[in-house]
N, C-alpha and C positions, 0 to 999 in steps of 0.2 A: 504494500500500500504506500503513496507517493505519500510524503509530511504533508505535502501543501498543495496538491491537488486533491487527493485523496481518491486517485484511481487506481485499480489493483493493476500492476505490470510484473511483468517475465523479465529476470535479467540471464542469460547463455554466458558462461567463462568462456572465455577462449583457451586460458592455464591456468591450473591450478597449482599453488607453490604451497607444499607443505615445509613448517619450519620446525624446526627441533625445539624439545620443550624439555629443559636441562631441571631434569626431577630426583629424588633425594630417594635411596633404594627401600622400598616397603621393611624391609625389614632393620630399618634403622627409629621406626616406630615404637617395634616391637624392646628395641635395646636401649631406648631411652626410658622406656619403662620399667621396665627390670631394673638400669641402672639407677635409675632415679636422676639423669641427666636432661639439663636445661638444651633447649632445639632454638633455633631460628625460626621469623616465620614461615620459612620455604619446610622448615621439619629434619633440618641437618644436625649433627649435634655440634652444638657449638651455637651462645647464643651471642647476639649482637652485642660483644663488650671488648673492649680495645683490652681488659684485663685476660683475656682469652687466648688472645694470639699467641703463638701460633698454633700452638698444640692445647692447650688447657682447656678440660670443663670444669664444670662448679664441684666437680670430685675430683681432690687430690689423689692421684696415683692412676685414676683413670683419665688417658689423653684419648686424644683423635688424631688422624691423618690421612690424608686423603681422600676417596669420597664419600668419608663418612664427615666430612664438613666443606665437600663442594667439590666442582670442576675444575683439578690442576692440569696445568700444562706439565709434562715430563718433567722439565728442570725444577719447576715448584716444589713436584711432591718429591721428590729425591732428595730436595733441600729440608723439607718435611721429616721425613725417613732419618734424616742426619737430626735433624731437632728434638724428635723424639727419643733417639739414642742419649744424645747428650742428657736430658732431661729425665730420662729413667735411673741414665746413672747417681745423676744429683740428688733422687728420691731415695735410692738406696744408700747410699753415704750421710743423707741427714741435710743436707745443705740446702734444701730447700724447705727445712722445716720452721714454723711460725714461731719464731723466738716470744717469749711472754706468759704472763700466767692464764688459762684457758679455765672455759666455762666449767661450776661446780655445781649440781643440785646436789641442795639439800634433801636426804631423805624425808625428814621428820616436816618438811615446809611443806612438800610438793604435793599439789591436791590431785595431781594423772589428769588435768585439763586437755593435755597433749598438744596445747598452743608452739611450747619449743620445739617439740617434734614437726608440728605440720610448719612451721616460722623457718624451720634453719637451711640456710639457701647452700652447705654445703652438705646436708644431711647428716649432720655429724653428729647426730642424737638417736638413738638407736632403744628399741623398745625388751627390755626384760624384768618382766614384770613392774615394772615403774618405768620412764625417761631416763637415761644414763648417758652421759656425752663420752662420743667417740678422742680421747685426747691429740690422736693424731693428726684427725679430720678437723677438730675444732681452727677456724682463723681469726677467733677471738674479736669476731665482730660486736659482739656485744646485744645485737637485735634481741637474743632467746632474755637476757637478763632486765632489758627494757619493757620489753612485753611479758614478760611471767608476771599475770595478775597477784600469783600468792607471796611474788618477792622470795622464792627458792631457789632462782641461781645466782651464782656471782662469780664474778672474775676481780681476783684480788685486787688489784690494781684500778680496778675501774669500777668500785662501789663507792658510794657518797661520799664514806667518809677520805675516803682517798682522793678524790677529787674538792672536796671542803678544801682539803688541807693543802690544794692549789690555788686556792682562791683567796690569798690574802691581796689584800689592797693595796694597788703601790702611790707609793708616801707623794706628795703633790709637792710642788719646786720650793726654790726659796718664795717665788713671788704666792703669799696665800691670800693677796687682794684679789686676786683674778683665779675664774672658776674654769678649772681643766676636769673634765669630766672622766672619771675609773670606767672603763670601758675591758669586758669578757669575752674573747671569743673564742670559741667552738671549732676547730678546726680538722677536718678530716688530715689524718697523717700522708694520705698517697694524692690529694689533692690542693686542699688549701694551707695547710701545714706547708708543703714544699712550693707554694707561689711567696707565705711566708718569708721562707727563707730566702730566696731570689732577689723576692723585695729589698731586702735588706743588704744582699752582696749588692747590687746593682744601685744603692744608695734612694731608692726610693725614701720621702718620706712618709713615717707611719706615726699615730699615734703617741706621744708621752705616755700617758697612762694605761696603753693596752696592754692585758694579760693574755698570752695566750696558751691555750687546755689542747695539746693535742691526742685525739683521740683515736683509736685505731679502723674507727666508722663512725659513720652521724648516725646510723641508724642504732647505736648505743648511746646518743644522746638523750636522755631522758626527760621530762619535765620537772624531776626532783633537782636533776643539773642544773637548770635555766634559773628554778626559783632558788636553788644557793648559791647561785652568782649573784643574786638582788637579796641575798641576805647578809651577805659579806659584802656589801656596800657600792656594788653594779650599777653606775649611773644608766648602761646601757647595755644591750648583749645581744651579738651578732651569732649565728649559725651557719657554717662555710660548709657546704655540700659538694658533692662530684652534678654533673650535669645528671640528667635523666639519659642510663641509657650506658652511664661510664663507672658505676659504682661497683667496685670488687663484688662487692654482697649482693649484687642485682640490684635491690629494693630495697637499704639501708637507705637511703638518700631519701623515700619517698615516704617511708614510714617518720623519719627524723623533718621532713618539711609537716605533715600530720598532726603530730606532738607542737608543733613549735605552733602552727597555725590555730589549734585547739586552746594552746595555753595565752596566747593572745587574745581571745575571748576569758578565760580566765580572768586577767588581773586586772579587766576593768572592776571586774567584784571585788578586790580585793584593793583599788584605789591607786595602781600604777598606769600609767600612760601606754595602750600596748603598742604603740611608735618605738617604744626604747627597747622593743626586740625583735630583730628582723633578721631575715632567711634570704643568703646570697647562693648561687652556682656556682663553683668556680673550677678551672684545669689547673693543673699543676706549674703549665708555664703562664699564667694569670696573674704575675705580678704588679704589672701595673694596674690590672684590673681591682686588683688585692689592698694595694696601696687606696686607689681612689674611692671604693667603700668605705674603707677605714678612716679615710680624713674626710669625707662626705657623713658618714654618721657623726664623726666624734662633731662635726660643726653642728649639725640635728642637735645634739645633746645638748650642747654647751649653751645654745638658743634656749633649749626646755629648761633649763638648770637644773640643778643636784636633784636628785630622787628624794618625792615625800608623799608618804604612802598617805592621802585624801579620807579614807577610811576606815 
């Protein structure tokens, strides 16, 4: 039927061109399910994260190569082939192992919700008779400790009071007639932690009074974090995430914008301004970007002046 005359016609090919349609092997369905591994949307394993390449999926020890994560040209997958080698060797020698203290449930805490179990994006919680984390597996994202309603897991290193005991306030200049604002930020270690640091070789200027909490995922940033950086005297506090799409964790980044965006509805109840905490993207090489948040807030703040809780 023509659009726009709306008479029914016959159209005769003269050729017909069939085109190749570059598909992902059925039975790579089946091994992503068993394995419990993350797919692309074509259904390859291997999902769309620059932490991926070359060989990695979201389970350590188990990689991919070749067309079980696409169409290589010969020289690819042979460079593939060599990548893998190298890479199995480093798992068996330990050297690719996550330095740090790794997720603990507590028996006596744990209600079997099985929230960490279905939450943990390298599966490294594994089911006998209770939830029990796989130590090796664990990459101490911290999401299962953020989200355990009953507050059963912990990673030493990254429970309150460990993180309180970051958060002391840094001392304001000689001049205390003029108000410099104590400024918290939140920064993922493989993203804005290292644009951080850049900032700072490359002489950007940042902040006087910034503290920076770096953490090994946003998606272990918690809201108990946020509000004890405004207990220990936080004029302001920023949350530095991986883009959507570039998070180790997959969905550490998305669950940590969540929390941040939930608890800014919070503290109008409780009489702070939810302006003085906000949620940036950032890549690793994001220094200047890094930089120009940072003195773009700290001017916000220094406008609002010092923090005083209204209620």
């Amino acid at each position: 039927m023509d659009e726009i005359t709306r008479i029914p016609f016959t159209a005769e090919s003269d050729m017909t061109v069939v085109d190749e349609a570059i598909a992902p092997s059925p039975y790579l369905k089946d091994l992503s399910r068993i394995f419990c591994l993350d797919t692309d949307s074509a259904g390859y394993i291997q999902s769309d994260n620059v932490h991926r390449l070359s060989v990695f999926t979201n389970r350590k020890g188990i990689l991919t190569a070749g067309a079980s994560r696409g169409m290589l040209s010969p020289s690819a997958r042979q460079a593939e082939i060599q990548e893998t080698a190298i890479t199995l060797l480093s798992l068996t020698k330990g050297t690719l192992t996550t330095p740090g203290n790794k997720a603990e449930i507590h028996a006596g805490a744990c209600v079997r919700c099985l929230t960490c179990f279905r939450l943990c994006p390298y599966h490294a919680i594994t089911l006998n008779t209770r939830p029990v984390v796989m130590t090796d597996a664990c990459e101490r994202c911290g999401m299962c400790a953020a989200e355990c309603p009953a507050k059963a897991i912990r990673i030493g290193d990254l429970r309150i009071q460990a993180i309180s005991d970051r958060l002391q306030p840094i001392p304001r200049g000689d001049d205390t007639a003029s108000f410099t604002p104590f400024l918290v930020a939140f920064c993922c270690s493989r993203s804005a932690g290292r644009a951080k640091e850049l900032a700072t070789l490359s002489g950007l200027r940042l902040p006087d009074r910034l503290s920076i909490i770096e953490v090994p995922c946003s998606g272990c940033i918690s809201a108990e974090y946020l509000l004890a950086a405004f207990q220990h005297q936080a004029d302001g506090v920023l949350v530095f995430t991986c883009h959507e799409g570039n998070c180790h964790s997959e969905r550490g980044n998305i669950l940590a914008a969540r929390r941040t965006a939930h608890l800014k509805n919070m503290l109008k109840q409780i009489g702070i301004d939810p302006n003085r905490l906000i949620l940036k993207t950032l890549a690793s090489n994001m220094a200047a970007e890094f930089a120009e948040t940072a003195s773009k807030f700290e001017k916000q703040i220094a406008e609002a002046g010092p923090l005083r809780i209204t209620k």
